[in-house]
N, C-alpha and C positions, 0 to 999 in steps of 0.2 A: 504494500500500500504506500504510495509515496501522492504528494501533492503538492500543488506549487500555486505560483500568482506572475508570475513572469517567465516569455519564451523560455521555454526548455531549463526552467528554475528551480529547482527542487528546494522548499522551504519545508521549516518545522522536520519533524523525526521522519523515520520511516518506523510503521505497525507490522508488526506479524501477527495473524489473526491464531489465535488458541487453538485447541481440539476442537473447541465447538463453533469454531470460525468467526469467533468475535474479536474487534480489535479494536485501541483504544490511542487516539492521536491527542498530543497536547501543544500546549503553547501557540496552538494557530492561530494567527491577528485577525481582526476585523477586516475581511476577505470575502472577494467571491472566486472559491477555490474549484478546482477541478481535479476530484481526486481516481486516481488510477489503481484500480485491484487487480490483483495476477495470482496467478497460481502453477504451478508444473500442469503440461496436461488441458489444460486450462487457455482460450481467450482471453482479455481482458475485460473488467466489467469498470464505466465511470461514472460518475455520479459531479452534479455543480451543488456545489451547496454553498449558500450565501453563513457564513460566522460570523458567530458572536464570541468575546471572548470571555471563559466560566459559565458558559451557557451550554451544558451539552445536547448533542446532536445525535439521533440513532438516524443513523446512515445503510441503506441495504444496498449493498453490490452483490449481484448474480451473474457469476460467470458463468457464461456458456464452455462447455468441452471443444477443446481446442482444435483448430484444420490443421492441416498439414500441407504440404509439397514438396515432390519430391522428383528430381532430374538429372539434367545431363545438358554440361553447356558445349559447346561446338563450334567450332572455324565453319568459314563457307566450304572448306574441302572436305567437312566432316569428322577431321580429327579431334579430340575431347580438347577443354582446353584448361588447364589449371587456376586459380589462385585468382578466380575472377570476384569478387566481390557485388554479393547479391544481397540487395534488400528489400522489404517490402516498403510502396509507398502507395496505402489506400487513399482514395477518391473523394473527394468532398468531403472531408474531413471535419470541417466547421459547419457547411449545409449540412452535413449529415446530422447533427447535433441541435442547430440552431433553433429549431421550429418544438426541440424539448426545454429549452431553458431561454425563450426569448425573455419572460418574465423576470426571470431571476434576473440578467443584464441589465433589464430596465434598470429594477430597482438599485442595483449596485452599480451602476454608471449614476442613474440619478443623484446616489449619496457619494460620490467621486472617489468609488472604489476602482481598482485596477480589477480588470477581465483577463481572463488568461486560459490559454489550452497547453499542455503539454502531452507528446503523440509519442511515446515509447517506439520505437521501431523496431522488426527482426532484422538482424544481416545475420549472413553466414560466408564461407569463400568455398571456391570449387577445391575438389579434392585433388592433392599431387602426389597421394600416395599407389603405390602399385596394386592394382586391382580396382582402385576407384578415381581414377584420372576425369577430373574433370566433372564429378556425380556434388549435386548437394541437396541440403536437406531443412528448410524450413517448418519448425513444427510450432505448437502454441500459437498458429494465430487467428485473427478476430474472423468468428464465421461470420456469415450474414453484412460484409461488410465489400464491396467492389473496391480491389486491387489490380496493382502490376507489379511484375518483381523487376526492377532495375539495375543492370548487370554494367558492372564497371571493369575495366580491364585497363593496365597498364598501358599496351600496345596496341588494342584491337577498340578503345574507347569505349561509348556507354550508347546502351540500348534498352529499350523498356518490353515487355510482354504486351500481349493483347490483355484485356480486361477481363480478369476472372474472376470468379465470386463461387463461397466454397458454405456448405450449411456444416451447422457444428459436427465436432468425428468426423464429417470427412476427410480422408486419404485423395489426395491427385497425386497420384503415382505415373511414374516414366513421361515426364514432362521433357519434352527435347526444345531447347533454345539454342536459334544459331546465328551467331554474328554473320551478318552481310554486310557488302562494302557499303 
């Protein structure tokens, strides 16, 4: 659980939720915060919550069971390719949101509080070991949510997927990406 009030700002502690998945944040300022749940296995679940501070808050995040993906990057001659550096970077990310917490903004721009998202991202890099050249493997992430995996390479530069979109548990397996001039 971490939460923030500024791009990619991680304020106040980070929670680990108990056995029974309860967790407990302090010191948080008078904020309108954006807070991000995670778990192994697990998507992300967030939640905007306008604070007060000594004023507690029951907060529910419900993660969804996490997608996955899973491939094999490639040259245009079709040779695997290693050490490419792949992330996820989902689609309207703020639309996606916006139309659930327009209220809350209101009121926390009105009272000239700071607005803030911060968007956790997966990378991983292609494989350079023998038997898995060039294979990787994105797991935990946000079902129900339109992405593209964005693939960087040293030499061969950067290139994005078509737009996929995965419901939770599911596996995309034998994904082939292949750099073209």
């Amino acid at each position: 659980m971490h939460y923030g009030r500024g791009a990619n700002e991680i304020i106040g502690d980070e929670a680990r939720a108990g056995a029974d998945g309860s967790f407990v944040l302090r010191g948080i300022p008078r904020a309108a915060v954006y807070m991000v749940g995670t778990a192994r296995g697990h998507g992300k679940a967030v939640a905007f919550v306008l604070t007060t501070p000594g004023v507690p808050q029951v907060v529910e995040l419900l993660l969804p069971k996490g997608a996955t993906v899973e491939g094999v990057m490639l040259n245009r001659d079709g040779a695997a390719v290693p050490d490419v550096r792949i992330s996820v970077k989902y689609t309207n990310k703020l639309a996606d949101r916006l139309y659930m917490v327009q209220e809350l903004f209101d009121q926390a721009l009105a009272e000239g509080l700071t607005v803030t998202t911060i968007e956790p991202t997966h990378r991983t890099r292609s494989g350079h070991d023998i038997g898995n050249v060039g294979t990787f493997a994105l797991r935990d992430l946000d079902p129900r949510r339109p992405f593209r995996l964005v693939c960087e390479h040293e030499e061969l530069g950067t290139m994005e997927s078509e737009l996929m979109y995965l419901e939770p548990g599911e596996t995309y397996g034998g994904l082939t990406l292949t750099y073209q001039d």
